[in-house]
C-alpha positions as CSV (number, residue, x, y, z in Angstrom):
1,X,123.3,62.3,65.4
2,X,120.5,60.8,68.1
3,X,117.9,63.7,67.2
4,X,116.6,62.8,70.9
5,X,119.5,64.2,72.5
6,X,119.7,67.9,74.0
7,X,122.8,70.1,74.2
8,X,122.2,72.2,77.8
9,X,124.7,74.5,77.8
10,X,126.1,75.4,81.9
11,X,127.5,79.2,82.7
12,X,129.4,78.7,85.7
13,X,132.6,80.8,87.6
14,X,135.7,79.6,88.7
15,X,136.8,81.4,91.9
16,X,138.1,81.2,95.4
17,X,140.2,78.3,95.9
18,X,138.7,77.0,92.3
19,X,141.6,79.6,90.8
20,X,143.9,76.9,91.8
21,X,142.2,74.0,89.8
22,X,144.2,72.5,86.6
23,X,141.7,72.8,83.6
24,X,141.4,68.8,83.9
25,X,140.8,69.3,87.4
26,X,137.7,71.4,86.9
27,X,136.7,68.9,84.2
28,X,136.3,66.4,87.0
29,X,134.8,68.8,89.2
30,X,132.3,69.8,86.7
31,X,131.9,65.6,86.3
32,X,131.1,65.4,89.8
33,X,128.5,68.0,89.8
34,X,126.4,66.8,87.1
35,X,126.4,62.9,88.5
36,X,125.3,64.4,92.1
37,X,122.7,66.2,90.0
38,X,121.2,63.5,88.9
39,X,120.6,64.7,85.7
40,X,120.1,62.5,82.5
41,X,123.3,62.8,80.6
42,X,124.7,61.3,77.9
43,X,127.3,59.1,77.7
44,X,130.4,58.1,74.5
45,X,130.3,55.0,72.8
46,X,133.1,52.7,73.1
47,X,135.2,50.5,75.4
48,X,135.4,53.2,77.9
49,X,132.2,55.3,77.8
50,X,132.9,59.1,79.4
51,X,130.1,61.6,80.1
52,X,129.2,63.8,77.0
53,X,130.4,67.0,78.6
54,X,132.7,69.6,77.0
55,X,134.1,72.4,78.5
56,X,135.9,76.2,76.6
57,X,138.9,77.4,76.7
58,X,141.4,76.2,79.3
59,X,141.9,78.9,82.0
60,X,145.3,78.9,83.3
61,X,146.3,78.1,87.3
62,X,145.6,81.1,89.9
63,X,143.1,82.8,86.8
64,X,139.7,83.1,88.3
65,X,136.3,82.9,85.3
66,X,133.9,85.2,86.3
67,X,131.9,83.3,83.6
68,X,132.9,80.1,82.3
69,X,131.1,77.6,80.0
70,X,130.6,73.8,79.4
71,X,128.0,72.3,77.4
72,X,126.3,69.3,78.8
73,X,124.6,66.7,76.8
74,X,121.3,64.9,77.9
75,X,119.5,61.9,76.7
76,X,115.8,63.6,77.9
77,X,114.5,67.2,78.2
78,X,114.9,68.9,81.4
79,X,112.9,72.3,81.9
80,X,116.3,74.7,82.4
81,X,115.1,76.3,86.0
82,X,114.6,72.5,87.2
83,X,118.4,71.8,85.9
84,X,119.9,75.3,87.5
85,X,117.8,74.0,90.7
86,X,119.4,70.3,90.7
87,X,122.9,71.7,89.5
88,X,123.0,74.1,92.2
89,X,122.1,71.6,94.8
90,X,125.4,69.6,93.4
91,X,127.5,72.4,92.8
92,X,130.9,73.3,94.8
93,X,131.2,76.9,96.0
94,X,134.5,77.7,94.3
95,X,132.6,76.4,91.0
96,X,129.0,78.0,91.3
97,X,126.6,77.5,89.0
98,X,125.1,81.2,87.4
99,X,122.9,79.9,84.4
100,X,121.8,77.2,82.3
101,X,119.9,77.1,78.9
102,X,119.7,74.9,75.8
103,X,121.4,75.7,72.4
104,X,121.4,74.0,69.4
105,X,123.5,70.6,68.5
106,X,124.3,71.8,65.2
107,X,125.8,75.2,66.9
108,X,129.7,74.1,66.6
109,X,131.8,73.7,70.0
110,X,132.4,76.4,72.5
111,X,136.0,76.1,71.7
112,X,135.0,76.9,68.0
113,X,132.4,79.5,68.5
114,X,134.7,81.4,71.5
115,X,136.7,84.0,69.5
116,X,137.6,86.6,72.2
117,X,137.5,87.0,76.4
118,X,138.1,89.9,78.3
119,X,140.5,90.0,80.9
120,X,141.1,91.9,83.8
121,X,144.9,92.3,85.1
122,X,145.3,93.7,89.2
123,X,148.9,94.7,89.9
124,X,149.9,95.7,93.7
125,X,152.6,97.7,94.2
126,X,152.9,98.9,90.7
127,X,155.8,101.0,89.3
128,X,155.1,105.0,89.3
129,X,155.9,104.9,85.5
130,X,153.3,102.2,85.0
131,X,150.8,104.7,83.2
132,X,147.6,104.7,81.2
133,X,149.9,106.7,78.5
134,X,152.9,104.1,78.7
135,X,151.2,100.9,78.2
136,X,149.0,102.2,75.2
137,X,152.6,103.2,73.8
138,X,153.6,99.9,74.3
139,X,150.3,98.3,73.2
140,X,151.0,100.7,70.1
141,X,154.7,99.5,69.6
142,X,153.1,95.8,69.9
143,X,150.6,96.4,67.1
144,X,153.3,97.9,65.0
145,X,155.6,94.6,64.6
146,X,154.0,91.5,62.6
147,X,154.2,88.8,64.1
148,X,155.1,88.2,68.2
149,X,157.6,85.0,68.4
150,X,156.9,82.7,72.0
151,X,158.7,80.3,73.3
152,X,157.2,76.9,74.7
153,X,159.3,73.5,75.6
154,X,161.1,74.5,72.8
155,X,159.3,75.5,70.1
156,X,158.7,79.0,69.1
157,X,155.0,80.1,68.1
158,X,154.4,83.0,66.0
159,X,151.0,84.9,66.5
160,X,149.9,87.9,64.6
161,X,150.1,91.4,66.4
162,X,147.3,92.3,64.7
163,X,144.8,89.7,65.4
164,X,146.4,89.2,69.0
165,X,147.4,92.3,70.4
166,X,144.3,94.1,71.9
167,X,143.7,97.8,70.5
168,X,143.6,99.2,73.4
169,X,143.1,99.1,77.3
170,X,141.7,100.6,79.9
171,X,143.3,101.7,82.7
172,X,142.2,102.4,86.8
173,X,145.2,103.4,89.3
174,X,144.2,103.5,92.9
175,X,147.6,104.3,94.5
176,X,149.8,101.8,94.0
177,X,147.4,99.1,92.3
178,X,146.7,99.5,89.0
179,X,144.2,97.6,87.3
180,X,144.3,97.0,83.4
181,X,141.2,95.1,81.3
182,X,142.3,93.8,77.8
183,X,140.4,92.0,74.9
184,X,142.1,89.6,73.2
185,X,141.1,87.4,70.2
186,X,141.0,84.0,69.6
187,X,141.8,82.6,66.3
188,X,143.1,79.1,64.8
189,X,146.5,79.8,65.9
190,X,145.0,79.5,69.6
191,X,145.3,82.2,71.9
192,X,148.3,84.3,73.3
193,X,148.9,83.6,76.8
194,X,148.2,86.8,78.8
195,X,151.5,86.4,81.3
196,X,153.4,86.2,77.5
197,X,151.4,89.2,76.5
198,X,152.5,91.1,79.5
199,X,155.6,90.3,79.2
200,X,156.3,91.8,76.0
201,X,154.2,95.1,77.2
202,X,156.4,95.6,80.0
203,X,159.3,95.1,77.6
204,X,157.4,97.4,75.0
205,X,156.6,100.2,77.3
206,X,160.1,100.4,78.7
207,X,158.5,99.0,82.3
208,X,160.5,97.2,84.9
209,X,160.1,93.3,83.9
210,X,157.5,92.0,86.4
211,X,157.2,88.4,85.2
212,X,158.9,87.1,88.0
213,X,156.2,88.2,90.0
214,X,154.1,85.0,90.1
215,X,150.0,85.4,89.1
216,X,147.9,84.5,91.8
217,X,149.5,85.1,94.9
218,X,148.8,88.8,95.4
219,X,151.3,90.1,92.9
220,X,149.8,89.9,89.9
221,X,146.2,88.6,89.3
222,X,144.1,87.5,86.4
223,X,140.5,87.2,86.2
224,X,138.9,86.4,82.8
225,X,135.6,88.1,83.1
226,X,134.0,87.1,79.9
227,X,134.1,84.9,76.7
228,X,132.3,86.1,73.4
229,X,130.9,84.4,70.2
230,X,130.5,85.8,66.7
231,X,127.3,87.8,66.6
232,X,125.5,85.8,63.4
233,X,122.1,87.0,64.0
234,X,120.7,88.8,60.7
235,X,120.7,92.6,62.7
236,X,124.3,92.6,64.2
237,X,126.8,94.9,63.1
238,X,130.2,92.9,61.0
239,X,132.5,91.6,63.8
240,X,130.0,92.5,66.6
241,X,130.3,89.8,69.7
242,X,127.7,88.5,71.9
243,X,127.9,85.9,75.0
244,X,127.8,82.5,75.0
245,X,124.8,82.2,76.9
């Protein structure tokens, strides 16, 4: 490892029309940015060298990151408020730039480190029986079965209710919108799709099946509002999280 290099790690959302964008998509985006930047990055070796960036965990069409993470490698030192100031004169507005700040190269990948986000699920025109009470019953009945068997092009995937099915919610109802925030975990399996999650809730809690409602388009929305880490430090409490950044 090139001990002259230095791993700037980039806190950034992923909102407005940027809820739209593919995960590659934003990796171009993000790609974009930094060249416009003119930041000193680093690039691969090989026959087709790529910039040294590397983004977390994909964020699925229509879901809005209120704080989303890439780490960016560069070849010399940049003091971090001169790389927020050059990154922000680059940046798009449906990808804004929050925060920058340098971490360790020995630290392992975001997608490693990241074992949890919080998400935050807005329903319009929710069912009356749609209840803080019903979906911790069916949150309750998840967490009671082993494992949760899903279905993608064909294969079936089998997560562990414990690990993957948050312990609780919370709840706001404003009329007919209710709004739900969840934790879920991370692990080696990868991560349980929230739309696959709320399918089996409805199903769980006896609710009318809303997955045909599609996310994004007023419906049903999903904004991830933040990833965590594993809290290492030598104070921090056994399974205690902490930010990225």
């Amino acid at each position: 490892m090139n001990p002259t290099l230095f791993r700037l790690r980039i806190a950034y959302a992923k909102q407005g029309r940027g809820r739209f964008l593919a995960h590659l998509e934003v990796q171009r985006a993000l790609t974009r940015m930094v060249r416009r930047s003119g930041l000193p990055y680093a690039v691969s070796q090989g026959f087709n060298p790529q910039m040294r960036l590397a983004t977390g965990p994909a964020l699925s069409v229509a879901v809005s990151g209120a704080r989303e993470y890439c780490d960016l490698t560069l070849t010399t030192y940049v003091k971090p408020v001169d790389a927020l100031r050059q990154l922000r004169e680059a940046e798009s507005s449906f990808l804004p730039v929050l925060d920058v700040g340098y971490v360790s190269t020995k630290e392992p990948s975001l997608n490693a480190a990241i074992i949890a986000q919080e998400l935050c699920v807005t329903i319009e025109d929710a069912p009356v029986t749609m209840t803080q009470e019903a979906l911790k019953a069916g949150l309750a009945a998840l967490r009671a079965r082993d494992t949760l068997e899903v279905e993608h092009k064909g294969k079936t995937k089998v997560f562990d209710s414990a690990t993957h099915v948050p312990k609780d919610t919370t709840v706001v109802t404003k009329g007919s919108t209710v709004q739900m925030t969840l934790m879920l975990r991370i692990s080696n399996q990868g991560s349980l799709r929230p739309d696959v999650l709320l399918s089996h809730l409805w199903q769980a809690a006896n609710l009318p099946d809303l997955t045909k409602r599609h996310i994004g388009e007023g419906s049903i929305r999903l904004d991830r509002t933040a990833l965590f880490c594993e809290d290492a430090s030598k104070d921090a409490e056994e399974g205690a999280l902490r930010l990225p950044l």
